[in-house]
N, C-alpha and C positions, 0 to 999 in steps of 0.2 A: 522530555521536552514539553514545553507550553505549549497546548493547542488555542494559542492567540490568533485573531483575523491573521496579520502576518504571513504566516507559518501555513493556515489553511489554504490561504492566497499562493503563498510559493508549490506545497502539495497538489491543487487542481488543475496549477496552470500547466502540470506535468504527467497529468491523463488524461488520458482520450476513451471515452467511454463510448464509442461506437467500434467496438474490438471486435472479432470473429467470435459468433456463439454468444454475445453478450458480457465479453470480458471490457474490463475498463484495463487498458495496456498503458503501463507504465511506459515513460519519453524521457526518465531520467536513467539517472547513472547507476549500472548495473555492479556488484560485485560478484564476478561467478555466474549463477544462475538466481540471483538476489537481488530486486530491485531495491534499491537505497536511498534515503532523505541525505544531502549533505548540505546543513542549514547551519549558518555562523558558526561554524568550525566543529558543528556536530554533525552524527552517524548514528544512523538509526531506519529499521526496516522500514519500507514505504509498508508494506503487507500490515506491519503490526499500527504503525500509525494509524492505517485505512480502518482497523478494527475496531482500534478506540476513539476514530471520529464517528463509528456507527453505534457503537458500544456502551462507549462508556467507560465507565468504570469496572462493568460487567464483564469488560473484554477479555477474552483468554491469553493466559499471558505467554504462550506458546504458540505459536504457527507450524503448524503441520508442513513439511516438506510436502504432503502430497494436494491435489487442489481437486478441486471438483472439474476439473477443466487441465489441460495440458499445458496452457500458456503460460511460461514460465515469469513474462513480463503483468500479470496478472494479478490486482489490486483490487479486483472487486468483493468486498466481504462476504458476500451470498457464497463464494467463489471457493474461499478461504477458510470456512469454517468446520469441525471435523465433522 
């Protein structure tokens, strides 16, 4: 996916960054225990978006099931990474 204004606009307005512990908690649609982007007819991890709006290109292209934090609804990169 393009990370256009858009895109970024639709991602923020679906976290809440005042979470317990410091998590920024995912308000979107979950699959399972997997928070998920569903943007003009695509599917794609909010976790992994969230990494390469911090990231980059640098971003890992794997997300660890495990988190620094327990919150499963949890998007914050600090959060996220191994």
């Amino acid at each position: 996916m393009n990370h256009n204004n858009e895109l970024k606009e639709y991602f923020w307005s679906r976290v809440n960054k005042c979470g317990k512990n410091g998590c920024w908690e995912w308000q979107g649609t979950m699959q399972g225990a997997t928070p998920v982007i569903w943007y003009k007819y695509k599917c794609m991890s909010a976790r992994q978006y969230s990494l390469r709006l911090a990231y980059g290109e640098n971003a890992p292209s794997q997300v660890s099931r495990r988190r620094r934090c327990s919150n499963e609804k949890c998007v914050r990169p600090a959060h996220l990474v191994k």
